[in-house]
C-alpha positions, 0 to 999 in steps of 0.5 A: 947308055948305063954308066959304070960305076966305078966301085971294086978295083982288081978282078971283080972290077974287071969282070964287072966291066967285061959284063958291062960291055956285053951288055952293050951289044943291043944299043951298039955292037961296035962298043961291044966288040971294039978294042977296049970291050975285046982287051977286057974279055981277054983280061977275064979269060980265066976267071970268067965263069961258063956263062960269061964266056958263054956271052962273049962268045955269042957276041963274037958269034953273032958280028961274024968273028968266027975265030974268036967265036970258036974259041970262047965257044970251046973255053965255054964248052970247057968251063961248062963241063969244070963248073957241072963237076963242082955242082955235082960234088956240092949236090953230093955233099947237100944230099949227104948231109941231107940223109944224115940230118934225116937219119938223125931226127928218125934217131932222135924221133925214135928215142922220143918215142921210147922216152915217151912210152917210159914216162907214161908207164912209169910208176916207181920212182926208179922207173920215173928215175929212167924216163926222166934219164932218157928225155935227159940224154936226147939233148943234155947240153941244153934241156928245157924239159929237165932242168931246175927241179929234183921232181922226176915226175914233174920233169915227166910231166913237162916232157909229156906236155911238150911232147903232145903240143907238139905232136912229137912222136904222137898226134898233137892233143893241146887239152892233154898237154895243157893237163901235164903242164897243169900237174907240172905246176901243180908239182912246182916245176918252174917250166911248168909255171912258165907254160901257165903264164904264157897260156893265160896270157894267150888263151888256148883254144882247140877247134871252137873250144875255149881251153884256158880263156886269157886271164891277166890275174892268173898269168901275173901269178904263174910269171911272179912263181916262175920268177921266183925260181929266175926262171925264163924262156925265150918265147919263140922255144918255149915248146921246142 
């Protein structure tokens, strides 16, 4: 026979009893059913769930208790239909939270997308000025794309480069993110450095192409530039 072990005091110890003697209806169902097992079951009677009062039930159903087994089977019946409102309010409240998630990233998707376009087009420094403000107002509390640099078309050019490793609101195309984040170093934007570093680190291939072969010289050289700006990324972001 299992042991109990004996670890919670108050509810949850009871109900883990009450499951402990239902358990016990295959090796001996007089345990199950003695006086100790059936004094458990009624201490649980309220706090049960439907599936609990469900085994009780069958288990005074199955040794002829026919009483006893009309009653947990209709306070199961009760539970059941209790326990199927909640689960329906929980999956109303998921699918809602769901749909404006969804709702949220088609915005934001949308947003990205006019961004994007902006920036491609920009040729005056106003209208550089506006790309940039746009990519800003996506997520102004914490943005790696502009941030450390006054350069408007740095910033557009890291934002284009990340847009394009990522295949955000445009078909993922590395070699020409690799050339905006290329022209953002080139225009000192810290993040652009940072991006050099990890891709010589790394290596960059697209299909059997060797974009940017490993190179520790040219790595060192873009970490110590972007050092030099106390610039850093987690590596696990450094495209979101």
């Amino acid at each position: 026979m299992e042991n109990l072990e004996y670890e919670h005091d108050g509810l949850d110890y009871e109900l883990k009893l009450a499951k402990h003697f239902i358990s016990l209806k295959d090796e001996t169902g007089d345990i199950a059913t003695s006086d100790v097992a059936v004094q458990s079951y009624q201490r649980v009677e309220n706090s049960a769930d439907a599936e609990l009062t469900l085994a009780i039930a069958k288990l005074f159903d199955a040794n002829q208790k026919a009483e006893e087994a009309k009653r947990w089977y209709e306070l199961a019946w009760s539970k059941e239909i209790a326990e199927a409102r909640v689960r329906e309010r929980e999956e109303e409240v998921k699918a809602a939270e769901e749909r404006a998630a969804a709702a949220e990233k088609k915005e934001r998707d949308i947003r990205i997308a006019i961004a994007r376009i902006y920036a491609a087009q920009a040729v005056t420094s106003d209208e550089k000025a506006h790309a940039v403000s746009l990519f800003a107002e996506l997520d102004p509390s914490d943005n790696k794309l502009i941030r450390d640099t006054e350069c408007d078309e740095a910033n557009i050019a890291v934002a284009l480069g990340v847009l394009y490793f990522n295949g955000t609101t445009v078909d993922e195309d590395l070699a020409k993110g690799y050339k905006y984040f290329i022209k953002a170093a080139s225009l000192g934007h810290p993040y652009g450095f940072w991006m050099m570093a990890k891709l010589f680190d790394e290596g960059l291939n697209v299909g059997r192409e060797q974009i940017v072969p490993p190179n520790e010289f040219m790595r060192t050289a873009f970490d110590e530039l972007a050092k030099e700006k106390n610039y850093s990324v987690d590596p696990t972001e450094a495209t979101s």
